[in-house]
C-alpha positions in Angstrom: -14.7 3.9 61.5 -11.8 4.4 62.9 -13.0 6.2 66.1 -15.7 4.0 67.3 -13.2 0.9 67.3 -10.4 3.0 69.7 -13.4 4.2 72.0 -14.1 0.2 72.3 -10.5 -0.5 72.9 -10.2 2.2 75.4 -13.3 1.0 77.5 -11.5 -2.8 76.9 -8.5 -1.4 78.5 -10.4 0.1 81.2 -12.3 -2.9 82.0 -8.8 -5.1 81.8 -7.8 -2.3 84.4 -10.5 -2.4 86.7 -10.5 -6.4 86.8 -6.7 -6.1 87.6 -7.0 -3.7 90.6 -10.0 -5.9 91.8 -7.9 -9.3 91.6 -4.8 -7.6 92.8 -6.5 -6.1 95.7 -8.0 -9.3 96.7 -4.6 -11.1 96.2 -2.7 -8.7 98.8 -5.6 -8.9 101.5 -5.2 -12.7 101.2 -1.7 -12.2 103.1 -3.6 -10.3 106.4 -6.6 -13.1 106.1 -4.3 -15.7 106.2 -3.0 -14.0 109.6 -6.4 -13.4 110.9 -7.8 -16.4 109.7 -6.5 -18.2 113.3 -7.8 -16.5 115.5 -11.1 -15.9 113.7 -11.7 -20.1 113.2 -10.6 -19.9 116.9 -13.0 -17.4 117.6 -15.9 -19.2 115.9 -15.1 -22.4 117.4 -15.7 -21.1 120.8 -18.6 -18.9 120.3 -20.5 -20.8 117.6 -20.2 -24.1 118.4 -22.8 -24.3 120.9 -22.6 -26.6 124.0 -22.8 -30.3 124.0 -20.9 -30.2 120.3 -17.7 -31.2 119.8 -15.8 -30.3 116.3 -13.1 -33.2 115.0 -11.2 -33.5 111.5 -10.7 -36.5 109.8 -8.2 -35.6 107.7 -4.3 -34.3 108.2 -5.1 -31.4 105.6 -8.8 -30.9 106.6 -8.0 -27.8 108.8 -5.4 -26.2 106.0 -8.2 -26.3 103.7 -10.8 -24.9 106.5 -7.8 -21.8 107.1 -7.5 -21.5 103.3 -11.3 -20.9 103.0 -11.4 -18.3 106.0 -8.7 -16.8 104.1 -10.2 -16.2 100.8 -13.4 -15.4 102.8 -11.8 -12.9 104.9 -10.1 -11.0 101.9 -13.0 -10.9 99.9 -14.7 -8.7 102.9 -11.8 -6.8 103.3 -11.3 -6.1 99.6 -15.2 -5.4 98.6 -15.4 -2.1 99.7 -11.6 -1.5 97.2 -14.0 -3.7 94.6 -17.0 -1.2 94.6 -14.5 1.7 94.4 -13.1 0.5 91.6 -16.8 -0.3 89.4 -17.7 3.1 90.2 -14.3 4.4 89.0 -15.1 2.4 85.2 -18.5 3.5 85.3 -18.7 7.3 86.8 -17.2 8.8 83.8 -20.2 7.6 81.8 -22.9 8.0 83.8 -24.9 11.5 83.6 -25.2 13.6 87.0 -28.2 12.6 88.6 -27.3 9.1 87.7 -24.5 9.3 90.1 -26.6 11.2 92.5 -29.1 7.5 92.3 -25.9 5.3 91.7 -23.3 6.5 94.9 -25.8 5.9 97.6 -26.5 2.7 96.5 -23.2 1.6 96.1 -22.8 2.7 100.0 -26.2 1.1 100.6 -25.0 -2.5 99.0 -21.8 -2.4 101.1 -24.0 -1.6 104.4 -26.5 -3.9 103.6 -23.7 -7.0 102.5 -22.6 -6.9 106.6 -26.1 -6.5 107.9 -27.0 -9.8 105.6 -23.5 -11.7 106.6 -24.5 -10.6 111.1 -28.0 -11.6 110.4 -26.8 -14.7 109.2 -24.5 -15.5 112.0 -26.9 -14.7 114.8 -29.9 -15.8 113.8 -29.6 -18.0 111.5 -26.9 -20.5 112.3 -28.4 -21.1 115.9 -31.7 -22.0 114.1 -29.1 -24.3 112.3 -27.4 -26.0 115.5 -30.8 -26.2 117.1 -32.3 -28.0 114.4 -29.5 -30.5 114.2 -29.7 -30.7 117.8 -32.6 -32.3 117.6 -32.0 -35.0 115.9 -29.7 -36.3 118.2 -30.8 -38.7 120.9 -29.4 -41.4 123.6 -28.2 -43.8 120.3 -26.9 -41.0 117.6 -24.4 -38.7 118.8 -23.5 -35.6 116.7 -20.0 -35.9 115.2 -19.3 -32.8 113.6 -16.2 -32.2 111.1 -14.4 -28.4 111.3 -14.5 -28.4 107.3 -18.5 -28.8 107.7 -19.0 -27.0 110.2 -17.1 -23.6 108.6 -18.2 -24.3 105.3 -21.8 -24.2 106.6 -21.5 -20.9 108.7 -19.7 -19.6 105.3 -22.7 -20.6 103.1 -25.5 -19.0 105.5 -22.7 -16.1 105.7 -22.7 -15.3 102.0 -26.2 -16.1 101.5 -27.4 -13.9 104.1 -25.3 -11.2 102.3 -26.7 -11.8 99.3 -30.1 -12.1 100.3 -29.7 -8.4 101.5 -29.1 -6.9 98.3 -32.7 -7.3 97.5 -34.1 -3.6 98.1 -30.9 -2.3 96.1 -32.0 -5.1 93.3 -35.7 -3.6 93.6 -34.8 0.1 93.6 -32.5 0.0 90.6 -35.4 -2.5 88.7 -37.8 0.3 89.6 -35.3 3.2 88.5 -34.6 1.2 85.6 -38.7 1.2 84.6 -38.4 -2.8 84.4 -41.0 -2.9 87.1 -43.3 -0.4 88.8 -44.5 0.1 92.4 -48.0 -0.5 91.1 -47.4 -3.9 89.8 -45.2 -4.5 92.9 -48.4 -3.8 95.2 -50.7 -5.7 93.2 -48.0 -8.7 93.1 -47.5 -8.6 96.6 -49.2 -11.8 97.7 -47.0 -13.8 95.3 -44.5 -12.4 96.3 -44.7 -13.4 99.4 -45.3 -16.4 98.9 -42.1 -17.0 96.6 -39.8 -15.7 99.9 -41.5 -18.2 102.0 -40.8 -21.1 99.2 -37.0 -19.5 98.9 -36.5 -19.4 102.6 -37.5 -22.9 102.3 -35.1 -24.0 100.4 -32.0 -21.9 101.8 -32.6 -22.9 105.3 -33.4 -25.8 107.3 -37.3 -27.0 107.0 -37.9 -25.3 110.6 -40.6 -22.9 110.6 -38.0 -20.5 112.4 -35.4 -20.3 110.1 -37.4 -20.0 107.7 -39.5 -16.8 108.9 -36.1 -15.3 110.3 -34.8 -15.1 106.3 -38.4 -14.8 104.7 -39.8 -11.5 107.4 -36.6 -8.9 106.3 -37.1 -9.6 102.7 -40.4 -9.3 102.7 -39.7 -6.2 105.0 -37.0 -5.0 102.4 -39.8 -5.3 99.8 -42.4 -3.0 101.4 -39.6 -0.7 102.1 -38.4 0.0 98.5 -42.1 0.4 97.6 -42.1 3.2 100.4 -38.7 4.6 99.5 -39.1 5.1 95.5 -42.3 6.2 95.9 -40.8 9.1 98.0 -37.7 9.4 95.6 -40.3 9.8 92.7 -42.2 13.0 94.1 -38.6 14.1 95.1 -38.0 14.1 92.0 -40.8 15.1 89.6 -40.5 18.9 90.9 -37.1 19.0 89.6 -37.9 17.0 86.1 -40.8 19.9 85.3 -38.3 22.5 86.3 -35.7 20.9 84.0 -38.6 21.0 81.2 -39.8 24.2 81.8 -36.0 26.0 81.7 
């Protein structure tokens, strides 16, 4: 009895350790994001804030807490790449080897995908943003735009768009995983699509633009992981009737 209760207190300690490399990590980038936090709100204020837009705060503390949020944002970029080091540290030694063979690329693949999500959001969607409030505003309603919104909006679309790239990596571990297959992916495909169009609607403004701009990669991202396990698959069956037949 003894045994199985220290090989739970050893993974305990190891997950205490991993969760205080991750939070430590993040705590010692916060001192270069607070550096870099200037001239990036600098930065976005003169290329994101389009023309015709001018950006106030009403508040004496309203731009600390806009530098504080850059901050945190800023080491939490820095420090995810340390973060995904350290998971795959805790989990590795558990994990057979053609797990890690699946698991390490996809690791890389989250991390690639996370900045393609956060540019994606940046370009395309926050103009799609400012355009649409843009329109609203006329010869009696002037837009009076706060810094704290105006951040904390790019921030949102930011994270969301890097979120909203780790679908294929969701789909190919789900399909790895045998929760789903690529059969019942292709015959689900129109309801699918369907439910990106209804979530683009409701992460984005109710502009058929925005909308399509977060709805087309997803859907994009879907067809691709169809593609891309269904290559993995005959990949790999050659090696599973080896394996069977040694």
């Amino acid at each position: 009895m003894a045994e199985p209760e220290n090989g739970v207190l050893e993974h305990l300690d190891a997950l205490r350790a991993m969760l205080l490399k991750i939070i430590g990590t993040f705590a010692v980038l916060c001192i270069p994001g607070w550096f870099f936090a200037t001239p990036l709100l600098d930065y976005l204020l003169t290329h994101a804030v389009p023309g015709g837009f001018k950006i106030h705060y009403f508040t004496l503390l309203e731009p600390f807490f806009v530098m504080i949020k850059l901050m945190l944002t800023l080491a939490a970029m820095m420090s995810l790449p340390f973060t995904l080091f350290y998971i795959w540290q805790f989990m590795s030694p558990a994990l057979l080897d053609h797990e890690k063979k699946f698991i390490r690329p996809l690791i890389g693949a989250s991390y690639l995908l996370s900045c393609a999500g956060a540019a994606a959001a940046y370009f395309l969607l926050m103009p799609c943003v400012i355009a649409f409030s843009q329109a609203f505003s006329g010869p009696n309603m002037d837009p009076v735009i706060g810094v704290d919104s105006f951040i904390s909006m790019l921030l949102i679309l930011v994270i969301a768009g890097a979120l909203i790239f780790q679908f294929p990596v969701i789909l190919f571990t789900l399909l790895t995983l045998g929760v789903i297959s690529v059969e019942s992916m292709r015959k689900k495909r129109p309801v699918v699509v369907i439910g990106l169009l209804v979530l683009a609607g409701f992460l984005t403004p109710p502009d058929v633009v925005s909308q399509i701009a977060l709805a087309v990669p997803c859907w994009l991202f879907y067809e691709l992981s169809i593609l891309l396990f269904s290559h993995y698959k005959r990949k790999q069956r050659p090696a599973e009737e080896n394996e069977v037949k040694t």
